[in-house]
Wavefront OBJ file of the C-alpha trace (Angstrom):
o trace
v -6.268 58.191 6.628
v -8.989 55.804 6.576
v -10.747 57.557 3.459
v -7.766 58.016 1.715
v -6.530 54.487 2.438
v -8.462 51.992 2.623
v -6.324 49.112 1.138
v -3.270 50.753 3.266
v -5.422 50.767 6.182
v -6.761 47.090 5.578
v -2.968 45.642 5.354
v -2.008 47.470 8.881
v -5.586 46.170 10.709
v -4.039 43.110 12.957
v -5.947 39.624 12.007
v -6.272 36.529 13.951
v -4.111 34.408 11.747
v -5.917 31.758 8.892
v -4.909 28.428 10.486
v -4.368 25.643 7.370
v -7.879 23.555 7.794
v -5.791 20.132 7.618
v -3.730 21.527 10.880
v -7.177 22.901 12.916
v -8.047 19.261 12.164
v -4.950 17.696 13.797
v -5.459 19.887 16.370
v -8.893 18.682 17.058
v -7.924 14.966 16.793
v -4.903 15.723 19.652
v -7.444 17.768 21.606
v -10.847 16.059 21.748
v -10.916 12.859 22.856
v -14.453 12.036 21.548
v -13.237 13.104 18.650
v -9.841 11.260 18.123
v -11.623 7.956 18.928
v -14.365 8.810 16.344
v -11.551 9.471 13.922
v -9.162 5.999 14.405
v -12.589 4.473 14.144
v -13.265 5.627 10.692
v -9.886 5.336 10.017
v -9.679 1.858 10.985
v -12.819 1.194 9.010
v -11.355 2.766 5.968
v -8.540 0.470 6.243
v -10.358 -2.635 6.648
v -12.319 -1.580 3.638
v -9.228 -0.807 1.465
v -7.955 -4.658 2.370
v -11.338 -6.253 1.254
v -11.194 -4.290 -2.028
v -7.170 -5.325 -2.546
v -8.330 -8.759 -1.517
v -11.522 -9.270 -3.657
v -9.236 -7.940 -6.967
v -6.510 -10.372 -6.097
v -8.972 -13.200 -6.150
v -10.801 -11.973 -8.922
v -6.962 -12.282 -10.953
v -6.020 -15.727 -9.088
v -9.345 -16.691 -10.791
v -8.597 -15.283 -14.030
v -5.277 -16.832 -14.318
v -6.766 -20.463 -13.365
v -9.129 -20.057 -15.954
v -6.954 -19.099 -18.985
v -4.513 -21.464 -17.630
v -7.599 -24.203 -18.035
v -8.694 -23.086 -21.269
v -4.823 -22.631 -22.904
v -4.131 -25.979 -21.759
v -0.516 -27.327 -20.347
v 2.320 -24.584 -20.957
v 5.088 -26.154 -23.405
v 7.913 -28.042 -21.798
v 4.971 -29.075 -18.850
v 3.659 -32.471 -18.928
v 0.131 -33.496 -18.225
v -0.420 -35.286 -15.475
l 1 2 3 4 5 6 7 8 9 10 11 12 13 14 15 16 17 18 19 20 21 22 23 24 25 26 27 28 29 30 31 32 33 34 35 36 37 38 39 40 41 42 43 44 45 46 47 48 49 50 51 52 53 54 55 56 57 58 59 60 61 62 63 64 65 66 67 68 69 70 71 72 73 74 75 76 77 78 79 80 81
């Protein structure tokens, strides 16, 4: 039955089942404890990275704003002071 078939014979033979690679990795984080603390490291690191770049481009448009708002002058119906 092999011989005759093969693609029969390949959807019977029992597999260990394909875990998703984002679950093994949850898996890992919940069972290594080496590993979960590397993880909220990096993760923490990633986070404090994201708020200095959100920072740096909010004062980068403060700035920007100040300065056309020196170079336009007073906005109309403002007086100078």
């Amino acid at each position: 039955m092999r011989l005759r078939f093969p693609r029969l014979m390949w959807a019977l033979t029992p597999r260990r089942p394909e875990r998703d690679e984002p679950f093994a990795e949850l898996q890992r984080i919940e069972a290594d404890p080496a590993y979960r603390a590397l993880f909220f490291a990096e993760l923490d690191a990633a986070l404090i990275d994201r708020d200095t770049e959100r920072k740096a481009v909010v004062d980068a448009v403060v700035g920007a704003a100040e300065l056309l708002r020196a170079l336009v002058g007073p906005a109309h119906g403002e007086r100078a002071e």
